[in-house]
N, C-alpha and C positions, 0 to 999 in steps of 0.2 A: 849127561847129568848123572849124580850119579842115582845106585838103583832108591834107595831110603827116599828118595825124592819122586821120582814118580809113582813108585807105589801105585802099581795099578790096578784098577778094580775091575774086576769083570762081572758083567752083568747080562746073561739072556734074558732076550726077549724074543716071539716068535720064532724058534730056531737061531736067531743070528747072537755074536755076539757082539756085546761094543766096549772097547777097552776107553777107561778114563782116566785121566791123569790124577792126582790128588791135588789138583791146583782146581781142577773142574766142580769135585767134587764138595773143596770147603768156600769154591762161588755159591754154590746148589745151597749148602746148609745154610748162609749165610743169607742168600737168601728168604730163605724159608722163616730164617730167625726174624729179620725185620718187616715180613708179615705181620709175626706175630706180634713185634713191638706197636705195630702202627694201628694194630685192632685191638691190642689194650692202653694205647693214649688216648682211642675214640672215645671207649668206653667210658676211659677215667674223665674224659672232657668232659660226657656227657652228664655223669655221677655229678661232678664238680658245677652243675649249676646253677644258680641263686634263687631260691624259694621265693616267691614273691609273697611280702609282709601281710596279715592279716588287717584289715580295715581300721580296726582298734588302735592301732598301732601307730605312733605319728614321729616316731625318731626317725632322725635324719640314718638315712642307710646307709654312710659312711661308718655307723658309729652301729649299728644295729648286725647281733648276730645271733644264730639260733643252733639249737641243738638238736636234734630227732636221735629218740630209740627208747628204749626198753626203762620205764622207772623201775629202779631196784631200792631207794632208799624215799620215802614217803614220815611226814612226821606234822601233823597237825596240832598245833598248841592255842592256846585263846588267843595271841596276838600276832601269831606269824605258823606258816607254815614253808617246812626244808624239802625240799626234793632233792633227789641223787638221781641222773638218769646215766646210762650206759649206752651213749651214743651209735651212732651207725657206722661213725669214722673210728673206733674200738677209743672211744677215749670216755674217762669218765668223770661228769662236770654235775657242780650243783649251787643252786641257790635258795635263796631264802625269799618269799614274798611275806610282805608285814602287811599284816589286817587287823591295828588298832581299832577298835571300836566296832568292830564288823566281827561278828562270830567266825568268818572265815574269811576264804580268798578267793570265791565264786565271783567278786566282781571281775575278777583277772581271770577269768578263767572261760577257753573256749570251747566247743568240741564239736571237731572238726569244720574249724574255721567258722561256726555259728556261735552267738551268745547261746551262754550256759545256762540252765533256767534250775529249778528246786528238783525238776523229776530228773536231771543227768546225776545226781548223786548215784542211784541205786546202777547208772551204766558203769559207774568207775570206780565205785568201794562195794566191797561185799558184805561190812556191817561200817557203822562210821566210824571215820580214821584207819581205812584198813583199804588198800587197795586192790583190786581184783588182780590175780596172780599176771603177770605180762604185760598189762597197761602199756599203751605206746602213746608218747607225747610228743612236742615241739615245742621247747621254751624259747622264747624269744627274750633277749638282752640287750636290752639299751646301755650303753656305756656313756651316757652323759652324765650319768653321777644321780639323777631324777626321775627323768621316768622308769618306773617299778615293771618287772618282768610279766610277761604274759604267756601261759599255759593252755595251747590248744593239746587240749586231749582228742588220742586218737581209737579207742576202743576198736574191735572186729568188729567189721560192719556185717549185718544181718542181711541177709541175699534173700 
């Protein structure tokens, strides 16, 4: 063969040496490599799975998906309120909940996975219409065209 091809490496260990081909050596990486592939498919497996819906919630989960992570864009008006959240999967999604006749959208509104009541206001705005800096949510979307989105707010929990 010629030499460009074997390429040998030499490596001590306890006094001896052991010569390796370059055939052995890009087994060895190659293996090493799909280690590494097969502990981050685990992982992404395990990231990748499906939140189970809040009780509220009655859309068919074919049709049903949701968002988790950081609200950046918050916007309270008398008949609907926008959210922008910055999801976990780096993507950035938003919608609108409409609360005609209702001063807000606390009836849509969870946290953490329990109904909302008049005293989680001061857990999740720090004056009102104003949201406490980092707020972490889960909007849930119905895609049947009807049922309107539901917002479990995720606040730090207190230890």
């Amino acid at each position: 063969m010629a030499p460009l091809l074997l390429c040998w490496a030499m490596i001590l260990k306890d006094g001896i040496v052991f010569r390796l081909t370059s055939r052995l050596l890009i087994a060895m990486s190659c293996a090493v490599f799909l280690s590494c592939v097969a502990v981050a498919q685990d992982s992404g497996a395990r990231r990748m799975s499906r939140l189970a819906p809040p009780p509220p919630i009655t859309c068919d989960r074919n049709q049903l998906t949701s968002w988790t992570g950081v609200i950046t864009g918050y916007r309270r008006e008398s008949d609907r309120t926008w959210l922008e959240i910055s999801t976990d999967e780096n993507t950035v999604e938003n919608t609108t909940l409409g609360h005609e006749g209702q001063a807000d959208a606390s009836s849509r509104y969870l946290l953490w996975n329990k109904p909302f009541l008049e005293t989680d206001w001061a857990v999740i705005e720090q004056s009102p219409g104003v949201l406490k800096m980092g707020m972490r949510a889960t909007v849930w979307v119905c895609e049947d065209g009807k049922t309107p989105p539901i917002v479990d707010w995720q606040p730090p929990r207190k230890n």
